[in-house]
N, C-alpha and C positions, 0 to 999 in steps of 0.2 A: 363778508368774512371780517372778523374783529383782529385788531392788531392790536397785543400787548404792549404798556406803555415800556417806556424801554427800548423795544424792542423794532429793527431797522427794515425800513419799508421793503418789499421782494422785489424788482425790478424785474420785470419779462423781457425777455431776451425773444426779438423776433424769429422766425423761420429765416433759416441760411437760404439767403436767393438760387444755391444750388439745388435747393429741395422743390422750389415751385417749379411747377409745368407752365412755362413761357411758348407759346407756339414758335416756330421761329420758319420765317418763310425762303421758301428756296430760290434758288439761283432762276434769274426770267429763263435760262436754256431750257426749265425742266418745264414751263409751259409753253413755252414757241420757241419756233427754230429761230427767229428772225426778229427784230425789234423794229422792222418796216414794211411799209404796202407798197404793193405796185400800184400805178395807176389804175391799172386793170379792176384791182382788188377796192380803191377807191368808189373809183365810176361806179361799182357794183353797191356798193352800202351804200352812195347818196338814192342811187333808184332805188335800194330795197326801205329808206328811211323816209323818203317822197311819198312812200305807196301805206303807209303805216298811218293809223290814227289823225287826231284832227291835226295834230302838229306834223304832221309828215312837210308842208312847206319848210318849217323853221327850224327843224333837225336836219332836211338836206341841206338846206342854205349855212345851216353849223358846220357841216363836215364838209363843203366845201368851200366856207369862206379860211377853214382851220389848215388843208392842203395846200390852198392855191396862195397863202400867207404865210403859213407856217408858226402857227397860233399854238402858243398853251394854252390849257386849260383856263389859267388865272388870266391870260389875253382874249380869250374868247368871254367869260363871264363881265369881263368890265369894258367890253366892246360896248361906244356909244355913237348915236346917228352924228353927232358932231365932228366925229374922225372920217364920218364917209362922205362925200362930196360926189352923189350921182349925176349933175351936171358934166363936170372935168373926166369926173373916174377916175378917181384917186382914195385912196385909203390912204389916212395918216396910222401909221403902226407903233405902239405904245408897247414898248419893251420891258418887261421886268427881269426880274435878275439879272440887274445894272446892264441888262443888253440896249442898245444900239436903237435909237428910234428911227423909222424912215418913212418915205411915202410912195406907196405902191401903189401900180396903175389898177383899176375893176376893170374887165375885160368883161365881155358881152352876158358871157353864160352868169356871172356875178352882178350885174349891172339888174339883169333882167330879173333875177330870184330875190334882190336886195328891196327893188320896187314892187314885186309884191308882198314881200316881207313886210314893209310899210302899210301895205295898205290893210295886209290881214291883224297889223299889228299899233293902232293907230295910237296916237300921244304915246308914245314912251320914250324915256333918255338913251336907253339900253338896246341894242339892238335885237337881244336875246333874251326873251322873258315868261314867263310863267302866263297862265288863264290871269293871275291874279296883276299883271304888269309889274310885277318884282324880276329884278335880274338874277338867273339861272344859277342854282349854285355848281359846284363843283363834281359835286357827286351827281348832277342829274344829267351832264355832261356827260360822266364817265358812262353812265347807263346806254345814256342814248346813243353813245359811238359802239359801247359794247354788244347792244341789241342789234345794232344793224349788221354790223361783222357777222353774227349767226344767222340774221337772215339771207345775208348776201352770201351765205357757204362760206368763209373763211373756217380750216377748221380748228384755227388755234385762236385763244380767246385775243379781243383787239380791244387795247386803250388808249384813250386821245391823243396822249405824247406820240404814239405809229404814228399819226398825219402828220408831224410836224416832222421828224424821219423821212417821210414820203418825199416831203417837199423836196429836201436836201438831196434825196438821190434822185431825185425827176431829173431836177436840175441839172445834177453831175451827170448824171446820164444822156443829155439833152447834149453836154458840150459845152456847159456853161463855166467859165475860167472862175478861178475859187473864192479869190478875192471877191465877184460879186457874189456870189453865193455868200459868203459871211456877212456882207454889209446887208443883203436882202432879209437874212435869217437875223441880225441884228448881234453874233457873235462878237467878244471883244476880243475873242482869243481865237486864230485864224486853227491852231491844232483842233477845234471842236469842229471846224468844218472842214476839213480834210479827211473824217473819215466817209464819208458820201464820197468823194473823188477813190478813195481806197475800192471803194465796192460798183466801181464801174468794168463792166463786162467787156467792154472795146478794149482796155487797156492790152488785152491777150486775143483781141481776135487776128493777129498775126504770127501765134503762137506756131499754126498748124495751116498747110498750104493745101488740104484737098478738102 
């Protein structure tokens, strides 16, 4: 279109952001009751993610090195063999969002899954890796907790933050005093782990005497 000389260029005025269709996603209540697994509900996704495909080793060995640690997502993909020490049995835990580093014991069932992990997985930095030895992004993670959850019958969708949830209420559940609980979970801020101690069931089992 030609513009007379003279005359002042038209400036387009974008659409008012109130006119666009923005999706906008709802509250987590309106797809699960609950933002945690039980153990229960656990133990069932690692055998349902064991029994799946070629990678059924290294998606178990994800979703239970993710509870029995209490891993995000961004701690499980930059998981490296140099943090784990299968000799000792110790995990060094590398905290982001400025959380708390520590080092946790491997316990047997992790010990034993770690070692073949290794050997199904040989030369890599990463513990967690792809056919191609690249470290696991973020979103293959979410896949792979989210597909075991439906195989394992859970019937509300599950994402990888639940396991780390998990941890928190095992724990509290277990009897475990809170202060370790937050230095295990790597909290700097002790009110983030007081709500697992909130959601413990004992606290009222002498509510009612028959």
């Amino acid at each position: 279109m030609s513009i007379q000389a003279g005359s002042r260029p038209v400036e387009h005025t974008p659409p008012a952001l109130e006119n666009r269709k923005v999706p906008i996603r709802k509250a987590n209540a309106a797809y699960r009751s609950r933002e945690y697994l039980s153990d229960r509900e656990v133990t069932a996704m690692i055998a349902a993610a064991a029994a799946v495909g070629r990678h059924g080793t290294r998606d178990a060995a994800l979703i239970l090195l993710a509870y029995r640690h209490g891993l995000r997502v961004s701690e499980l993909v930059s998981l490296r063999w140099d943090q784990a020490d299968l000799r000792q049995g110790l995990l060094h835990v590398t905290r982001l969002k400025h959380g708390i580093a520590s080092v946790h014991p491997l316990r047997g069932p992790e010990l034993r899954t770690l070692r073949r992990l290794q050997r199904d997985y040989p030369d890599t930095g990463y513990v967690f890796v792809s056919e191609r030895k690249a470290p696991l992004t973020a979103d293959t993670v979410r896949k792979i907790v989210g597909r075991a959850g439906q195989r394992a019958g859970i019937e509300f969708p599950v994402h990888p933050h639940m396991l780390r949830h998990a941890t928190g209420y095992k724990l509290a559940n277990d009897g475990q005093d809170t202060r370790s609980i937050q230095h295990y979970l790597g909290h700097r801020n002790i009110e983030h782990t007081t709500r697992y101690t909130e959601l413990r069931p004992d606290r009222f089992r002498a509510f009612w005497s028959d």
